[in-house]
C-alpha positions in Angstrom: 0.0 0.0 0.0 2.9 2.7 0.7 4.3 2.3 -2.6 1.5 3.2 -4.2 0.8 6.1 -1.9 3.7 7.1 -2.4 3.2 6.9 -6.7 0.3 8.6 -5.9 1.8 11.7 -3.3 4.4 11.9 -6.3 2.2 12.2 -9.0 0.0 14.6 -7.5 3.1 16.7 -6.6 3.9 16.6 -10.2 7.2 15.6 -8.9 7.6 13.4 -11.8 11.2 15.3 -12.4 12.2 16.1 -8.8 15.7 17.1 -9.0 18.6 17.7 -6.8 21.3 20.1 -7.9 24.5 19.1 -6.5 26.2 22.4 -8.1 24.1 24.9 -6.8 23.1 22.9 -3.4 19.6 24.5 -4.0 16.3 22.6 -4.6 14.7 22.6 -8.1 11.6 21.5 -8.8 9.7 20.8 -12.6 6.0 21.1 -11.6 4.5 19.5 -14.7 0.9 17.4 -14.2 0.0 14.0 -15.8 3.8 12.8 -16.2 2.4 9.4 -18.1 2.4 11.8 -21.3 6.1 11.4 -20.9 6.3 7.0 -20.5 7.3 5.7 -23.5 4.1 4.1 -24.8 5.2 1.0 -27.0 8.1 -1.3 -26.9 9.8 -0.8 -30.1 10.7 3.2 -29.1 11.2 1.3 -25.3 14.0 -0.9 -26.8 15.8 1.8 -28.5 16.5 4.4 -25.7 13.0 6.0 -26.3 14.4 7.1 -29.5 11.3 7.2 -31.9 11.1 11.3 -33.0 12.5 10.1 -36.2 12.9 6.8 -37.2 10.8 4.9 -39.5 6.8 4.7 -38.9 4.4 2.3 -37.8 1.5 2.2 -35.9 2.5 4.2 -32.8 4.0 7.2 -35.2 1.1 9.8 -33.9 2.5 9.2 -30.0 6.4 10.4 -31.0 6.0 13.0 -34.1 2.7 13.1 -36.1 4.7 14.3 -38.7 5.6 10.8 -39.8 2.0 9.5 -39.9 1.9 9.9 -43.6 4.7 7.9 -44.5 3.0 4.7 -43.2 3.2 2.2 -46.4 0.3 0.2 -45.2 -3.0 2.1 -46.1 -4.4 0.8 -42.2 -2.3 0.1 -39.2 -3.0 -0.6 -35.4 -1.2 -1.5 -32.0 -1.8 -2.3 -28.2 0.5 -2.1 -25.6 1.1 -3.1 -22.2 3.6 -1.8 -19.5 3.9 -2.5 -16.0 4.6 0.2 -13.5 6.8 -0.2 -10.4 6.2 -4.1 -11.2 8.7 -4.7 -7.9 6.1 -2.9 -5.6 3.2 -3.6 -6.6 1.3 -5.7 -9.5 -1.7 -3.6 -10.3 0.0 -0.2 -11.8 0.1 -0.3 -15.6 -0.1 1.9 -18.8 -2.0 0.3 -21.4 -2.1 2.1 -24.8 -3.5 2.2 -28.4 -3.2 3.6 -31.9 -4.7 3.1 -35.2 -4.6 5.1 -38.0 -5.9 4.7 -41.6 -4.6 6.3 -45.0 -7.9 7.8 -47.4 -5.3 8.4 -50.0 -1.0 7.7 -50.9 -0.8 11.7 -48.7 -2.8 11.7 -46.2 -3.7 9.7 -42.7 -5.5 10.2 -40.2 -5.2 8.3 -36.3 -6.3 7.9 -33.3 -5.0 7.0 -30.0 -5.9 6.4 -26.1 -3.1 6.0 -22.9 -4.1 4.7 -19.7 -2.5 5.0 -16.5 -3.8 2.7 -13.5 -2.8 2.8 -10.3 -4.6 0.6 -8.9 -6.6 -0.1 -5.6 -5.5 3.1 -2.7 -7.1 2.7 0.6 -7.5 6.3 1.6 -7.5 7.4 5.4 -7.0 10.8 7.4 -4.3 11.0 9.7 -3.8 7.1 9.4 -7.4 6.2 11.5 -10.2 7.1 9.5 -11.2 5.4 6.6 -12.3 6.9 3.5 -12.6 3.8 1.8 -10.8 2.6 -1.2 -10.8 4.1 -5.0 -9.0 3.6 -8.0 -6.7 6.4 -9.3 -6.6 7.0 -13.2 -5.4 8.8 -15.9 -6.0 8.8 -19.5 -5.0 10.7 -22.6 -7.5 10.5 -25.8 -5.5 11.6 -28.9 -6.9 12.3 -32.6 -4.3 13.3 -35.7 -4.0 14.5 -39.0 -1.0 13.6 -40.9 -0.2 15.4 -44.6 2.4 15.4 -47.2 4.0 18.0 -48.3 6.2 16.5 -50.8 7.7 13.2 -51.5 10.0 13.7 -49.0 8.6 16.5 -46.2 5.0 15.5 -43.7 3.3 17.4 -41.3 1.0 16.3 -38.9 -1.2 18.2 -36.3 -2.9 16.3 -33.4 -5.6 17.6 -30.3 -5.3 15.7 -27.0 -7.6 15.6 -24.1 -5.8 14.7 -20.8 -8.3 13.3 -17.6 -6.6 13.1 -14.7 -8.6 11.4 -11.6 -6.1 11.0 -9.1 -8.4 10.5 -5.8 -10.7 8.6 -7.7 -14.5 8.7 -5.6 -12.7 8.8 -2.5 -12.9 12.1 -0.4 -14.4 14.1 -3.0 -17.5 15.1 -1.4 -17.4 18.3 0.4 -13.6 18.8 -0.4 -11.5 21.0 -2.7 -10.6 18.4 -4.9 -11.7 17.5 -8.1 -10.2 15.5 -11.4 -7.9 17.3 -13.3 -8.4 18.4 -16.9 -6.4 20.0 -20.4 -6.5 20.0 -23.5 -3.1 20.0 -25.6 -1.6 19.7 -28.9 1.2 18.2 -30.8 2.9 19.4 -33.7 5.4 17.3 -36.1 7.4 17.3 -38.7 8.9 14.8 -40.7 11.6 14.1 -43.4 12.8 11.3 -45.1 15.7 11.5 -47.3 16.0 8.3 -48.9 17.0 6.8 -51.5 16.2 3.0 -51.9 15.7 2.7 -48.0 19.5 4.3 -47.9 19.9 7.3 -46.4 18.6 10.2 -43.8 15.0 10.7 -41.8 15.0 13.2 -39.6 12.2 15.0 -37.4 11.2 18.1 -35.1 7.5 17.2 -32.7 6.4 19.9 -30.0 4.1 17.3 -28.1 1.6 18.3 -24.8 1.3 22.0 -25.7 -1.6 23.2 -23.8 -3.8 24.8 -20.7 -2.4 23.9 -17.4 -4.4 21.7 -15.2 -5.7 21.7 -11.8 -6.7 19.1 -8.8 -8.5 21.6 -6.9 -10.5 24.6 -7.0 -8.5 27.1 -6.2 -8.2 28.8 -9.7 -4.4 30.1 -8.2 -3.6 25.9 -8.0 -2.9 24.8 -11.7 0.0 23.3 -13.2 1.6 23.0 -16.3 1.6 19.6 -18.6 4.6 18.1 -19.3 5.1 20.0 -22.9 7.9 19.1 -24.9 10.3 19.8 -27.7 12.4 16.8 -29.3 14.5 16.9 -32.5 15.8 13.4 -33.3 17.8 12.3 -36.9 18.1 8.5 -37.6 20.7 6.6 -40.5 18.8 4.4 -42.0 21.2 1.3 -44.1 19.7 -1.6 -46.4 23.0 -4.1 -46.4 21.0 -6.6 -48.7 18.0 -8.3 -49.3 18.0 -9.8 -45.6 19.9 -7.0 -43.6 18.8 -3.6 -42.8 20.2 -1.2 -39.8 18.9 2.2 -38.3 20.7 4.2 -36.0 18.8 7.1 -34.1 19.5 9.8 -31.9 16.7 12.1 -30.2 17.2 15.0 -27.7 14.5 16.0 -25.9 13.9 19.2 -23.9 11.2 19.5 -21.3 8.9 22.8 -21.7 8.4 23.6 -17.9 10.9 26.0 -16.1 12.6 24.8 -12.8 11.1 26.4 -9.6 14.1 27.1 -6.9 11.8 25.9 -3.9 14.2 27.2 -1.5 13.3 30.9 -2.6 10.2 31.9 -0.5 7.0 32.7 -3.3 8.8 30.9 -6.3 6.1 28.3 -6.3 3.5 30.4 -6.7 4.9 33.2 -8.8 5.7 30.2 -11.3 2.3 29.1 -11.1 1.2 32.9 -12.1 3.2 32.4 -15.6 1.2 32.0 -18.6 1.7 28.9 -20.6 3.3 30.6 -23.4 5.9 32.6 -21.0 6.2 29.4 -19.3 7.7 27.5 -23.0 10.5 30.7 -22.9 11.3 30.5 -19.6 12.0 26.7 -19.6 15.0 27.8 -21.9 17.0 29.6 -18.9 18.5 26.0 -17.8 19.8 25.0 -20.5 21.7 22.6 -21.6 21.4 20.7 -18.5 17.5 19.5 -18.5 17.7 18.5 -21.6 17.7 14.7 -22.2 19.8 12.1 -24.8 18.5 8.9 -26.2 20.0 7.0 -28.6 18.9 3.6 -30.0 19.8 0.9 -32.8 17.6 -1.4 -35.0 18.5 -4.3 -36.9 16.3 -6.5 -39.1 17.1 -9.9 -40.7 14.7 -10.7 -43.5 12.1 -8.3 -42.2 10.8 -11.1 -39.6 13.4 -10.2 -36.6 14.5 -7.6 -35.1 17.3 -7.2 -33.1 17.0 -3.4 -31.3 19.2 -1.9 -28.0 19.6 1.7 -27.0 20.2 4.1 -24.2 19.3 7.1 -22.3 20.6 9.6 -19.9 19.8 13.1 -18.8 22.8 15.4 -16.6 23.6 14.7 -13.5 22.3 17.6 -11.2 19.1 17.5 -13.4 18.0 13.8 -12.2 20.6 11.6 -13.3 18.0 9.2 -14.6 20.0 6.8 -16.8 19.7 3.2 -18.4 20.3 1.2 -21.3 17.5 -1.4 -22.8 17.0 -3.7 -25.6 14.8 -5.9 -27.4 13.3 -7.8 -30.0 10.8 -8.0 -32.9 8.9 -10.2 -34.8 6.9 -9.4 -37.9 4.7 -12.3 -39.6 2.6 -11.3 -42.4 0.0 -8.5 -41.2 1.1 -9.0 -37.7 4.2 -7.6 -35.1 5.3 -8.1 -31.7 7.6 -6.0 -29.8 9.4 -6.4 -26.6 11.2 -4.2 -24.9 13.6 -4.7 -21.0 15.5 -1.6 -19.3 18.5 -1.9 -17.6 19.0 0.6 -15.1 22.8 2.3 -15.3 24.4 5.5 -13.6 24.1 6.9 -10.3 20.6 8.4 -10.3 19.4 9.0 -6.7 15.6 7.8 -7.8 14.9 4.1 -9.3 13.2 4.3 -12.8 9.8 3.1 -12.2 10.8 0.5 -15.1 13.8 -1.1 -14.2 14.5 -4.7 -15.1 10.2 -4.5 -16.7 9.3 -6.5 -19.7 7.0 -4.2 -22.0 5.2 -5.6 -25.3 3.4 -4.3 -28.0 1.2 -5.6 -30.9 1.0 -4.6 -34.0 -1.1 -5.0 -37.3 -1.3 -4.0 -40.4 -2.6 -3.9 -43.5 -1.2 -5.8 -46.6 
């Protein structure tokens, strides 16, 4: 049960990027809500580092850069995915999510998409006696997209997100402050793919999560930002022969939510006063350190088996969250199935939530 209290006490924080800084012994805090817009959701980006900004599309396109939608071959495609949460506390926090999308013409596609965040069973309680009874926090993102070409080589995609957040579930509710949280955000991509023969350069640029802050209570003065975010990523894509084929991709991310100094009395709240828009500039004043590195490699024999392996890391007085993973594909016909396990490396002061996990995902396709 503490675990997940915890989780929970965490989540609500929107401590999902507590940091310490060692340099300036001071501590920083990134108040973004909803931080399960920021899990990888399917294996095959899982395996590679969470490297998937640009490398080649599938299914799960519209959750990394919508951009990229459009250059699905297959005129329909779909996935489901399943990743445990904290799997060596507890067994009932997941993500589950799942994308279609479906091509009316050779330039265009449109998609849709759904994550879910459990957290299971909480027994709530004041001051450790009374009981409130028990609920179920949740939290769920509902995505639609449009995906275009521009030219044979350049896609742009635009997709509208709406973000529920019910983190106390039907427990304590009535007669309180509290109530779900909800936004509404949108992602930008774009996409370009540079080659020639399946040789050559793709490269990308997606602003994901851009939208209205969010609040658990009703205190208009109480709302946080979403976890928006800026990645630019560039993959090497090489056909050996029939049978071989290798990608290697590289992604930086950089999180759109300025650090608060919470040792400076009224920083919390004057950061809460920022508008979203002045909140985007401002997250550019602690650079380079917040932003985040992941880099991944994909190998296919014969288009039936993938071999993939990546890693990720982020500075050291920003988190220090670091880890390698891998994995493996299989394709068959209309029909794919990803897995992805992470490694946890480095030093970081916090355990990744999906260290030594086994994710999977399932795709199908169209012939």
């Amino acid at each position: 049960m503490l675990p997940k209290l915890l989780l929970l006490t965490c989540t609500l924080a929107g401590c999902f990027t507590w940091q310490l800084s060692r340099a300036q012994k001071s501590l920083n805090l990134s108040t973004s809500s909803v931080p399960f817009l920021r899990i990888a959701p399917d294996a095959r980006a899982g395996a590679m580092g969470d490297a998937g900004v640009a490398t080649l599309p599938d299914a799960n396109a519209a959750f990394w850069n919508i951009g990229k939608l459009a250059f699905n071959e297959a005129k329909t495609g779909a996935s489901i995915s399943y990743i445990p949460w904290m799997k060596q506390l507890t067994s009932d926090v997941f993500l589950a999510a799942a994308s279609g999308y479906y091509k009316p013409d050779e330039d265009q596609a449109i998609s849709v998409g759904i994550r879910y965040f459990n957290l299971g069973t909480i027994q709530f309680t004041t001051d450790g006696v009374n009981n409130m009874g028990g609920s179920n926090p949740r939290e769920w993102g509902l995505d639609i997209g449009y995906s275009r070409r521009l030219s044979d080589k350049l896609g742009l995609g635009l997709g509208l997100r709406y973000i529920h957040s019910a983190l106390l579930g039907n427990a304590g509710m009535a007669g309180s402050d509290f109530q779900t949280g909800r936004a509404f955000a949108a992602d930008l991509g774009l996409y370009f793919d540079n080659r020639t023969e399946g040789d050559g350069l793709t490269a990308g640029a997606a602003l994901t999560n851009m939208g209205t802050r969010i609040s658990y209570t009703k205190d208009a003065t109480e709302k946080d930002f979403i976890p928006a975010n800026l990645a630019i990523g560039a993959t090497w894509n090489k056909v050996m022969d029939e049978q071989h084929s290798i990608s290697f991709a590289l992604d930086v991310n950089k999180l759109l939510v300025p650090m608060v100094n919470m040792e400076e009395e009224g920083a919390l709240d004057a950061h809460r006063r920022r508008s979203v828009i002045e909140s985007w500039g401002n997250s550019f004043g602690d650079m380079p350190g917040q932003a985040s590195l992941s880099a991944g490699i994909e190998y296919w024999y014969n288009q039936l088996l993938a071999i993939r392996a990546g890693y990720y890391a982020e500075a050291r007085n920003k988190g220090d969250r670091r880890f390698l993973t891998t994995g493996i594909g299989i394709r068959y016909n209309q029909f794919g199935l990803n897995f992805s396990y992470l490694i946890p490396t480095g030093s970081g002061i916090y355990q990744n939530p999906l260290s030594n996990t086994l994710r999977f995902s399932l795709l199908f396709t169209s012939l």
